[in-house]
C-alpha positions in Angstrom: 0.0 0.0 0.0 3.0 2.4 1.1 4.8 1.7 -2.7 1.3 2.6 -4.3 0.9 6.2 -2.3 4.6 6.5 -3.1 4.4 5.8 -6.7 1.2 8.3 -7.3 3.1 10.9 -5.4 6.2 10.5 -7.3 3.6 10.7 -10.5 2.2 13.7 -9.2 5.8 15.5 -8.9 6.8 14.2 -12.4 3.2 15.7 -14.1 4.1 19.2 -12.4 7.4 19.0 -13.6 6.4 18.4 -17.0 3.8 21.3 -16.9 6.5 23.5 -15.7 9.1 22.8 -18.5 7.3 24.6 -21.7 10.0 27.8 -22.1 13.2 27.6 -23.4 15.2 30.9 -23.0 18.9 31.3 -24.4 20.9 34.2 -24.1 24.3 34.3 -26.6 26.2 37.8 -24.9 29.5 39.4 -26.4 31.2 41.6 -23.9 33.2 44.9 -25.3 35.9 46.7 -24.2 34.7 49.5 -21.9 31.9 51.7 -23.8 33.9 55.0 -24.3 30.9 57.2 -23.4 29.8 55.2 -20.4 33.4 53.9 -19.0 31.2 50.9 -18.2 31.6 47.4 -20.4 29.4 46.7 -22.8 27.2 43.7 -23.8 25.4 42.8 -26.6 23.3 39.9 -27.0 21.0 37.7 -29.0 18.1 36.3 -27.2 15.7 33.7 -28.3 13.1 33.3 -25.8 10.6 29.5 -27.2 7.5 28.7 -25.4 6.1 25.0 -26.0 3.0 24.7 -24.4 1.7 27.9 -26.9 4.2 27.6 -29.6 5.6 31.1 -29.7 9.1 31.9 -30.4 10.9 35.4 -29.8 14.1 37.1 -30.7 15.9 39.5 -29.6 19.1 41.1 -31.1 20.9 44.4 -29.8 20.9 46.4 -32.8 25.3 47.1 -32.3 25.5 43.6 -32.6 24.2 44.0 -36.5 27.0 45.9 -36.9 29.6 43.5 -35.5 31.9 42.0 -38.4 30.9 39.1 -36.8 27.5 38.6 -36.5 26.7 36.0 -39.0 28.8 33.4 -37.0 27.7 34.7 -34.0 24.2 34.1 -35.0 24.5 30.8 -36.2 26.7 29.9 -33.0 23.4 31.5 -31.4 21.4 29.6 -33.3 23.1 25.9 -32.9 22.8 26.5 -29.4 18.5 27.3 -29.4 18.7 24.3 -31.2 20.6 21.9 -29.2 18.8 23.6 -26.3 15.4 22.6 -27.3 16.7 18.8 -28.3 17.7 18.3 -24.1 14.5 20.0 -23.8 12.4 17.0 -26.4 14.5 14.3 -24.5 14.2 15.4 -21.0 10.8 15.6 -21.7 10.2 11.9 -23.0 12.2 10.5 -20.0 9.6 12.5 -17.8 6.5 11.0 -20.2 8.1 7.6 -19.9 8.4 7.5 -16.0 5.1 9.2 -15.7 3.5 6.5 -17.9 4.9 4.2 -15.8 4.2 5.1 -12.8 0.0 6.0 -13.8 -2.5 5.3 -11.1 -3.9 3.2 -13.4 -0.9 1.1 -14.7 -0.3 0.8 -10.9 -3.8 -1.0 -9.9 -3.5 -3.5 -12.2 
């Protein structure tokens, strides 16, 4: 009896963490020499902000960071990252489905 209101309560705990896991959020920053008119370092950064559970995506690029020589390999670096990012994301998730699925109330009674 003890295993069976362990088991829902561990399926419990697994459903909230799955409901809690839909955003994604990466954050690529480049850090300057010290901003002449500021005397403070500056950053400039891409951000790419994916929600799951209602399928939006956002972006967000610093507009000196267009101007960067570098951009276009900073944005694909930005990019590959996002992307491996969101495939931990797909697997984690799966291994939560999996243990959840196996651990069901119902699956349990049987």
């Amino acid at each position: 009896m003890q295993g069976k209101i362990q088991a829902q309560e561990i399926f419990a705990a697994l459903t909230i963490a799955m409901s809690k896991t839909v955003e994604i959020n990466v954050t690529t920053c480049i850090e300057n020499d010290l901003d002449r008119a500021t005397q403070s370092p500056s950053t400039e950064r891409f951000a790419t902000r994916i929600n799951l559970l209602n399928g939006t995506v956002e972006h967000e690029v610093d507009l000196e960071l267009i101007d960067n020589p570098a951009y276009g390999e900073l944005q694909q670096w930005h990019i590959e990252q996002v992307k491996q990012k969101q495939g931990f994301l797909i697997k984690n998730l799966a291994s939560l489905e999996e243990m959840r699925r196996l651990l069901s109330p119902s699956r349990l009674n049987k």
